[in-house]
N, C-alpha and C positions, 0 to 999 in steps of 0.2 A: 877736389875741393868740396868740402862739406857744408851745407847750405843750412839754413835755418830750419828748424820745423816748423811745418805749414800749422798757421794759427787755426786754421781745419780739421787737424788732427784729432784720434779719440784720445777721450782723455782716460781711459781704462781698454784692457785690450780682454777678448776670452783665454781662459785656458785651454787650450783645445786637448780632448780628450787623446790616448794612443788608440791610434787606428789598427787593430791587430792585422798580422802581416804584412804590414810596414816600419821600415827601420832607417834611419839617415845617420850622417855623420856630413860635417862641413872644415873645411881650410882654406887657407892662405895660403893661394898657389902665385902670386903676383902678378897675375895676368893683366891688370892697369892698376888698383888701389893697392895700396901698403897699407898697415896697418889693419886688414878688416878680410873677412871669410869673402872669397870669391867663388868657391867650388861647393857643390853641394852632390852628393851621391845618395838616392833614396834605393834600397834595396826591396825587392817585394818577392813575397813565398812563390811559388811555385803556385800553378790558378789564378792569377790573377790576371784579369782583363781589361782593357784598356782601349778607350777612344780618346777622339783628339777630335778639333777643329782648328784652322790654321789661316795664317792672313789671305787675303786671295790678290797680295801685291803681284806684280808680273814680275819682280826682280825678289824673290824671297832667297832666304839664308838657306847658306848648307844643309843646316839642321832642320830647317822645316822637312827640306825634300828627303831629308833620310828619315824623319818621323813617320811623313807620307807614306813612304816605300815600305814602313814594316806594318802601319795600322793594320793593313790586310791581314797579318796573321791572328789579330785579336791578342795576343798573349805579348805579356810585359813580366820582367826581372829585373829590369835597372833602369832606372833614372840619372842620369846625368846632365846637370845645370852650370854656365858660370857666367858670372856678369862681368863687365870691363870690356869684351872685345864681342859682335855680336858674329862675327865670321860670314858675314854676307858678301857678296861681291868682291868674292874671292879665289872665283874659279875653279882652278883644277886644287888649285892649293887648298879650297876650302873644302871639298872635296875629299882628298887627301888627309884630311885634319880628320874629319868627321869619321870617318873607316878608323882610323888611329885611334882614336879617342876611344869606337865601340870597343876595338877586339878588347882594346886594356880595360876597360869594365867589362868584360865579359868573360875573361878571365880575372879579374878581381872577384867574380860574383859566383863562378864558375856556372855558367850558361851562353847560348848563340848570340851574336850579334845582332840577330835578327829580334831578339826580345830587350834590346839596348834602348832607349829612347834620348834624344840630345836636344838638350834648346841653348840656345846662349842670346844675353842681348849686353848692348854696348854699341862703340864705336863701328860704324860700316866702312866697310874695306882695307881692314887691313888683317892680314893674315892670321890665324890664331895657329900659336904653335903645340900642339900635340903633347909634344915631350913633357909640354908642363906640367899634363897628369900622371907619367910615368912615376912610378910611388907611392904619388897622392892618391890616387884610387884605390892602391893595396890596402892604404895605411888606413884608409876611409874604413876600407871593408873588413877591416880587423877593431875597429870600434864604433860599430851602428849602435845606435841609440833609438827607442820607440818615441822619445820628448825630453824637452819640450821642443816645440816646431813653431818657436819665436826662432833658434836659430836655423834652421832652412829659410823662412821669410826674411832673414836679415842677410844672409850667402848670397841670395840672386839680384840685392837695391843697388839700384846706380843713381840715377839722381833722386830715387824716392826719397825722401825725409822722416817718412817711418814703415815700419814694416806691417804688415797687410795680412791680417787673418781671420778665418771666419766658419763657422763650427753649426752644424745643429745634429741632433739625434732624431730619427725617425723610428717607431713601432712596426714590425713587419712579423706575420705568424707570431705575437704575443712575445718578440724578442727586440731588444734594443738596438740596432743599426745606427751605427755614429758615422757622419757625414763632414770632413774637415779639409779645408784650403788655406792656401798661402797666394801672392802672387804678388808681381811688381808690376809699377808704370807710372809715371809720374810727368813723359813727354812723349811725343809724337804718338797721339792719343786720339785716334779715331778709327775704331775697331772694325772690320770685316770679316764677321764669322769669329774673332777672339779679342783678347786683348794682350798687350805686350807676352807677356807672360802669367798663367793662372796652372796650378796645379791643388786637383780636388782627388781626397782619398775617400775608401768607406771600405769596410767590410761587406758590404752588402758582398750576396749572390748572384750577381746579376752577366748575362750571355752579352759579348760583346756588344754583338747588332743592335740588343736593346740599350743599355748603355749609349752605342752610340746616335741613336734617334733621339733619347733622351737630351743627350749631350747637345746637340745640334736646336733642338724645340726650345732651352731654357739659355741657350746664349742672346737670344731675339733680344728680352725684356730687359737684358743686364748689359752684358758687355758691349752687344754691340748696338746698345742706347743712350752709349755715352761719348762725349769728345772732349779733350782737353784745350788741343789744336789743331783742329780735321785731318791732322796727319796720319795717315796707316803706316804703320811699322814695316819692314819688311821679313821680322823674325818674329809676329804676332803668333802666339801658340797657347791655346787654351786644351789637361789633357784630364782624363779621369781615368782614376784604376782603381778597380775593387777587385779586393785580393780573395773574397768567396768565405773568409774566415766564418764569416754567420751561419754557413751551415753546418758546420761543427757544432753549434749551438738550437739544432734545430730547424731550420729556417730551409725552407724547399727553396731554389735558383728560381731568380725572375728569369723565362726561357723566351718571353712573347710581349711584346709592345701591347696585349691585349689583356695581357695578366692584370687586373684590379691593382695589383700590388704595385707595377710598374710605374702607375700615376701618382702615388703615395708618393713613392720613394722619385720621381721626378718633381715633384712640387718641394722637395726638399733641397734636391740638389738644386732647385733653382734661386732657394733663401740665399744657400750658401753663395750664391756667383751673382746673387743681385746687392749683398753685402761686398762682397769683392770689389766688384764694380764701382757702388758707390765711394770706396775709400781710394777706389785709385785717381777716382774727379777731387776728392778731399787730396790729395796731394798732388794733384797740377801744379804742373811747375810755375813757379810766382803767387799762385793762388790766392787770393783771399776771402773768397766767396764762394758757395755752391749756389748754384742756380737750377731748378726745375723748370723747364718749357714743356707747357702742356697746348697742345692744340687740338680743338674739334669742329666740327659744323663742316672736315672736310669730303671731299666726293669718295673717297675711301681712305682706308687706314695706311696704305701704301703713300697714298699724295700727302696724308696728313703728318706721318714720317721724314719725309723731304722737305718739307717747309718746317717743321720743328727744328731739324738737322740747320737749315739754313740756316734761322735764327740762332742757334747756339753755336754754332760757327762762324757769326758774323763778328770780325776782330771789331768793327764799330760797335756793334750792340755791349759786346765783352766788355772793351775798355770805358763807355758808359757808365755799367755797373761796376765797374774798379773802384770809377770816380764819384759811384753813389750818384748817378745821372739820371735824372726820370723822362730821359731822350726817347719816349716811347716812338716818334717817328723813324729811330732807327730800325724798330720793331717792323715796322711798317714796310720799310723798306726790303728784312731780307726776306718777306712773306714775296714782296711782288717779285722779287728776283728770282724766287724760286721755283719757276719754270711749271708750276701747279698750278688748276683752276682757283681762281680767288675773284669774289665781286668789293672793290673797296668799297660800296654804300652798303654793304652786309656787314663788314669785317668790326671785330669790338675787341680792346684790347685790354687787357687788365694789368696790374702790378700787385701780384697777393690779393686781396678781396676789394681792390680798387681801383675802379671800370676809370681808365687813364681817357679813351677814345672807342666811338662806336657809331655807326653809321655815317662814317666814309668822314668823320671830325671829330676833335677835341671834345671830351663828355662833358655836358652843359654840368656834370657837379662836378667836375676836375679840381681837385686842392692841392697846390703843389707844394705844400709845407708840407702836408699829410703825407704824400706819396715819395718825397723827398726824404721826410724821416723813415720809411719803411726800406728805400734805398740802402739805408744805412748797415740793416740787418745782415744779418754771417749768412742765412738759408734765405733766399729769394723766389718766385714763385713769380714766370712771365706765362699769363693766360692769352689764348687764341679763339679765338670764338669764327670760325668762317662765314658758317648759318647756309651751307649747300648742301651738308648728307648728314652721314653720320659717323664719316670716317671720326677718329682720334690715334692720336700716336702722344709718347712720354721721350723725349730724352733729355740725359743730365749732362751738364758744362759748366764750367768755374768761369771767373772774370780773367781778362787779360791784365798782366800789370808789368811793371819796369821791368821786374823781379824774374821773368818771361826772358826777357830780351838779357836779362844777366846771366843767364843758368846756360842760356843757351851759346849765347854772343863766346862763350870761352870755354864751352864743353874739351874740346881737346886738347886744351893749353896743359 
C-alpha cells in the first residue's frame, strides 16, 4: 500500500555524482511489492574495502550475521539488498537463504562468498526464498550501471515515502574524492550503532580498519541521534566501501587513523550520514513534523543523551507536537523519568527562543499565543537547560500522528 509523501519531504534531491568502482542494476523480483524494484545488486572492482556497523538487537537478521561473519576480511565484491521480506527470525531457513543468496551473487560477480555482503529489511519472520534471485542476479550483472543511484535508493523503500540520498566531495593529496549514500527507514526507528538500512560509497583509498573507526566515530552524531519510534530494528545495517579507485589518480591509501587525511575525509563521511539521518526522521512514518531536542547543564554528555533520547521518545510529548501543543509539562515529565540526575528548581525549558518554564515553574513571561503559534511550525526546536555540568547531547525525532498508527495498524495486510 502506498502512502502519501511526507509533507517533510525535500523538495529537490542531489545528483549524486558516479562513484568509480562502483556499478548497480535493480528488479522486480516480487518478493512483497508488484509493481516496483525490490532487488538491488551493487558490484564493486576488485580493492575495495568495506566496514559495517550493525544493530546490537539480540534477535538480528540472517543478514546481519553473515555481514558480521565476512567484515573480518576487509574486502567486498557484491552487495546484495531487497526490501519486502527482512529474513529475520527465520532460523535455519534463514540461514539457508542467506548462503543461497551469496554463492548466486558470487558467481553472478565471479568472486568468494566471503566478499558477498546481504541486508534485506521488511516483514519479520517469514522466510525469504532464495530461488527468487536465481536469474535475477545474472541478469543484474549483465547490466550494472555507474547512475543514477536514485534507482538503488528507490530498490531498498518499503514504507519510506521517498528515497534518501546524499553526496559530498572531499580534497585529499590535491585530488577529488566523491563521498555518496543512499538508505531507507521510515519505522521502527531507533538506531543502535546503524539505522535501518544506509549504504555510503567513495573512491577514497582508504585500509579497512581505518574506514572502519571512522565508520564507527561518525555514526554517534547521525544515526544513532535519531528515533522515529524508539524502536531498534533487528536488520539495522549501516555499510561503507571504498573501492581505492583514487589512487589511480594519485592519491597515496589512508593506511592509519593518524593519517591527517583520515580526519578530512571522516568529517565528510560524517555530512553524508548526518544528511542520511536527517531524511530518514523527515520521513517517519505519519510524520508531520521534525523536531530537534537539544539538552545541556547535564553531569555529562552520556546523561545528557538519555534524557534527550527520553524526550523524543516520549509518545506524550510526540503526540503534543502533532497537535501543535505547548504541553511543555510533558517535557518535564520525560526529563524526570529518565533515570539521569536532574534538580527541578534548576531545570528551564524552552520552545525555539522561548523560555516556556524555568526554575522548577511556568516562566513569569510565558505567552501562550506566541508559543502556540510557533507550535505550528514544520522544524521545531525543544531546549533543556539542567544547569548541573556541562554535559549536552542533540537527538532528532518527528511528531506522533494517526497516520503512525495507519501505516502501521496494516503493514501486513
Amino acid at each position: 500500500m502506498a502512502h502519501p509523501v511526507s509533507p517533510l519531504a525535500p523538495k529537490t534531491y542531489p545528483e549524486l555524482p558516479e562513484v568509480p568502482g562502483a556499478r548497480f542494476a535493480t528488479a522486480e523480483a516480487g518478493i512483497k511489492y508488484k509493481n516496483r524494484t525490490d532487488v538491488l545488486l551493487v558490484a564493486l572492482d576488485p580493492g575495495t574495502s568495506v566496514a559495517g556497523v550493525f544493530t546490537r538487537s539480540k534477535c538480528p537478521s540472517a543478514a546481519v550475521d553473515w555481514c558480521r561473519q565476512n567484515l573480518g576480511g576487509g574486502a567486498a565484491r557484491g552487495l546484495v539488498v531487497n526490501s519486502g521480506n527482512a529474513n529475520a527470525f527465520t532460523g535455519s531457513k534463514g540461514r539457508e537463504s542467506v548462503q543461497k543468496t551469496a554463492e548466486i551473487a558470487a558467481r553472478a560477480l565471479g568472486c568468494g562468498t566471503g566478499e558477498i555482503f546481504l541486508a534485506s529489511t521488511g516483514v519479520i519472520g517469514e522466510p525469504l526464498d532464495a530461488s527468487k534471485f536465481e536469474g535475477v542476479l545474472d541478469n543484474l550483472a549483465g547490466r550494472l550501471v555507474s547512475s543514477p543511484w536514485m534507482d538503488p535508493a528507490k530498490a531498498i523503500m518499503t514504507t519510506d515515502t521517498f528515497p534518501k540520498v546524499a553526496t559530498a566531495t572531499v580534497e585529499i593529496d590535491g585530488v577529488e574524492v566523491v563521498i555518496s549514500g543512499i538508505a531507507k527507514g521510515s519505522g521502527m526507528i531507533a538506531p543502535d550503532m546503524a539505522t535501518m538500512l544506509s549504504f555510503v560509497f567513495t573512491d577514497a583509498a582508504i585500509a579497512a580498519p581505518v574506514l572502519q573507526s571512522l565508520l564507527a566515530e561518525q555514526v554517534r552524531p547521525s544515526f544513532n541521534s535519531i528515533t522515529v519510534d524508539s524502536d531498534t530494528s533487528t536488520s539495522d545495517t549501516l555499510m561503507a566501501f571504498a573501492t581505492g579507485k583514487a589512487a589511480e589518480r594519485g592519491v597515496a591509501p589512508i593506511e592509519s587513523v593518524e593519517d591527517p587525511r583520515a580526519a578530512v575525509f571522516g568529517e565528510a563521511l560524517g555530512d553524508v550520514l548526518y544528511e542520511l539521518a536527517m531524511l530518514v526522521v523527515r520521513d517517519g512514518e505519519g510524520a508531520t513534523k521534525f523536531v530537534t531536542v537539544n539538552v545541556e547543564g547535564a553531569t555529562s554528555d552520556e546523561s545528557a543523551f538519555r534524557i534527550a533520547k527520553s524526550i523524543a521518545d516520549s509518545p506524550l510529548v510526540k503526540t503534543a507536537i502533532a497537535g501543535g501543543d505547548a504541553n511543555w509539562g510533558r517535557v518535564v515529565m520525560a526529563v524526570g523519568k529518565a533515570g539521569e540526575p536532574a534538580d527541578r528548581d534548576r531545570l528551564s525549558i524552552r520552545f525555539g527562543d522561548l523560555v516556556v518554564a524555568e526554575q522548577g515553574e511556568r516562566s513569569p513571561g510565558y505567552d501562550e499565543a506566541a508559543t502556540s503559534a510557533y507550535m505550528r511550525q514544520e522544524d521545531l526546536e525543544i531546549g533543556v537547560a539542567l544547569g548541573l555540568g556541562e554535559g549536552r547531547a542533540t537527538v532528532y525525532t518527528c511528531d506522533l500522528t494517526h497516520g503512525y498508527i495507519a501505516i502501521n495498524g496494516d503493514y501486513r495486510s
